[in-house]
N, C-alpha and C positions, 0 to 999 in steps of 0.2 A: 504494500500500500504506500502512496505515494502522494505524501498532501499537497493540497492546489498552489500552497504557498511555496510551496518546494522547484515547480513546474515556473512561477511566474519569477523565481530568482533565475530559474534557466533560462528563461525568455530575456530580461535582463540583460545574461551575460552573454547571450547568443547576439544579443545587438549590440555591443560593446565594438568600434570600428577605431580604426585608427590610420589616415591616408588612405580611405577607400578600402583598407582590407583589414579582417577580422583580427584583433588584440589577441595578445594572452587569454584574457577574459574570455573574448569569445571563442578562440579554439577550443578552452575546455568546456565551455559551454555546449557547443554543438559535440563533442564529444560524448558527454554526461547524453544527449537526447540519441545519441547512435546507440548508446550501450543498452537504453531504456528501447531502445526501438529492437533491437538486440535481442533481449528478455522475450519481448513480446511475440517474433517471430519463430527463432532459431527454434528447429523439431529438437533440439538434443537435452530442453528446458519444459519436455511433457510435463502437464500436470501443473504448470508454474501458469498465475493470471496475474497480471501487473493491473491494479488500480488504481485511477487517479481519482483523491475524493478532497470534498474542502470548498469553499468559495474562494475566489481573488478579488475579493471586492473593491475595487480602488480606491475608495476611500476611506477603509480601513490600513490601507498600508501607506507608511511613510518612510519613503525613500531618503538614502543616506547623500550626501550635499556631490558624489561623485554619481550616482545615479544606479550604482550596482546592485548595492543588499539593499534589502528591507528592515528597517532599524526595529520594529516589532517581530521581525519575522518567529524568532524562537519558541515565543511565547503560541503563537497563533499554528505551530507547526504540533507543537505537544497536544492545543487544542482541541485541532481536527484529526490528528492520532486518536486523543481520547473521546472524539464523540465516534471516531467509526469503532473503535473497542465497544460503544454501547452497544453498537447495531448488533452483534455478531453474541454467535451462543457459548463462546470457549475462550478461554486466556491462556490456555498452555500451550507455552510454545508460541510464544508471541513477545516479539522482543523488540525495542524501539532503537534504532540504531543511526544513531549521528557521528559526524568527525569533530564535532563541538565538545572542548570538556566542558565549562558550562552551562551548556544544554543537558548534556546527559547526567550533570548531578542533578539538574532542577527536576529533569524528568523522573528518575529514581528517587527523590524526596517525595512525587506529587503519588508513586507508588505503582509506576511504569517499572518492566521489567528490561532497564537501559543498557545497551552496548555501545563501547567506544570505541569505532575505528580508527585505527592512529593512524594519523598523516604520514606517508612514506615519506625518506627525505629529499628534501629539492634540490632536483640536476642541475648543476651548475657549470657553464663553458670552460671545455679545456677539462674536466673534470674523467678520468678513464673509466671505462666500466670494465667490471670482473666477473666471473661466474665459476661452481666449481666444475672439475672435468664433466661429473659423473652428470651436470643438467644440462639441458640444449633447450633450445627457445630458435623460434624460425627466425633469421634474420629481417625479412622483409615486416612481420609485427614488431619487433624492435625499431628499426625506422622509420614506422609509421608513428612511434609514441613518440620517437625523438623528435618529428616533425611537427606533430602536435604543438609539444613542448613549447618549441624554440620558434616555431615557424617555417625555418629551412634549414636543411640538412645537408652537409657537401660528405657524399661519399666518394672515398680518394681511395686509389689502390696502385699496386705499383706491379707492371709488367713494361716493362720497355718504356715507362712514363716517367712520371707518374698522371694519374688520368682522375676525371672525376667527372661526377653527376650531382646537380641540387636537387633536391626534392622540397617542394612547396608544400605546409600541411592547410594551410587554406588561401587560396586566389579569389579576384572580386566575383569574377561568377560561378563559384563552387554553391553544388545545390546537395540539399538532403541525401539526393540518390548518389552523390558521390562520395557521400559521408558515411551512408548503409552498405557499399561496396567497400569501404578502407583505403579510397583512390587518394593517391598524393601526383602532384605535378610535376614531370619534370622538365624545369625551366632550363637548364643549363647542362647540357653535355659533351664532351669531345667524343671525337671519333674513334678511341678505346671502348666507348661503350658499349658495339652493336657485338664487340668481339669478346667480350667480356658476359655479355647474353646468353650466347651460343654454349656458354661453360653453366650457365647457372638456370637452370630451368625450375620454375616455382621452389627451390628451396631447397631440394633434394635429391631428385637425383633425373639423369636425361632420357626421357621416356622413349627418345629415339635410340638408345644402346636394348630398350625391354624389347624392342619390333626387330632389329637386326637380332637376335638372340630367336625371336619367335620363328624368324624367317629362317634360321639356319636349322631349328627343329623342326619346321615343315616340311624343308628339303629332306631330312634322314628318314620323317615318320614316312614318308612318299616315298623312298625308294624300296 
């Protein structure tokens, strides 16, 4: 469940622009509405229903003097938590789960059953990432967060270069449907690129070595 006050901080941050194209603000904004859009479709989330419940009534909310949060919001979000806990016949196993410490003592005081997501910590430029042998993560969702993050990302590699590619994580006319596919832009590349393709096929491995292999078993089971 997902209160209305919650929905209209994403609205918000999803209009946040800066020179014709989307802020920090707004890339995680429209991000936070993929992931929600995400929940809602993806078959691998049977059984899961995403509701939005709550009024946004505009004159209830008053905006902070940059225009992003809503200076009431906390209060108004435990709120409509706790009138959709009236509707319903069961409290077990219902947890109220914000990234706010704040929030979540008020709401464990008021007698919510509160969880505190803790903020992962902020990527900062220049900053290396590590990981241990034994995890693997697809490269291309790694730079798709990074570009979120940051806005553009120069991926650089070195074969007779060194060579590289930007990836945009939002442009002026990026739409929802590019946002539900995980599509990034790419603005700038040399001519290492296309050869550098031909080595990296979605992430894993080159589907045209599985057909030359099938083709050489067709040939044997045929003779």
């Amino acid at each position: 469940m997902i209160p209305g006050v919650v929905m209209k901080e994403l609205e918000n941050a999803a209009n946040m622009k800066k020179g014709g194209r989307l802020s920090h603000a707004g890339r995680r904004g429209y991000r936070a509405l993929q992931e929600i859009t995400t929940l809602k479709r993806t078959e691998g989330y049977q059984g899961l229903s995403v509701l939005v419940v709550g009024p946004t009534n505009p004159e209830q909310l008053h905006l902070s003097p940059d225009g992003l949060t809503i200076v009431n919001a906390d209060s108004m979000i435990r709120d409509q938590f706790k009138s959709f806990l009236r509707g319903i016949d069961f409290r077990k196993g219902v947890f109220f789960l914000t990234m706010d410490k704040t929030n979540a003592s008020l709401a464990a005081a008021e007698g919510l059953s509160s969880l505190r997501v803790q903020y992962p910590p902020r990527l900062r430029k220049g900053q290396e990432l590590t990981m241990p042998r034994e995890e693997s993560i697809l490269l291309a969702r790694l730079v798709y967060e990074l570009a979120v993050e940051f806005g553009t990302v120069r991926v650089t590699w070195e074969d007779h270069g060194p060579h590289h590619i930007d990836l945009e994580g939002g442009w002026i006319w990026k739409s929802m449907e590019h946002w539900e596919a995980w599509q990034l832009l790419a603005s700038d590349l040399d001519p290492g690129f296309h050869k550098a393709l031909n080595r990296y096929v979605d992430g894993s491995f080159d589907a045209r070595r599985f057909v030359k292999e099938w083709q050489k078993l067709a040939e044997i089971l045929s003779e």
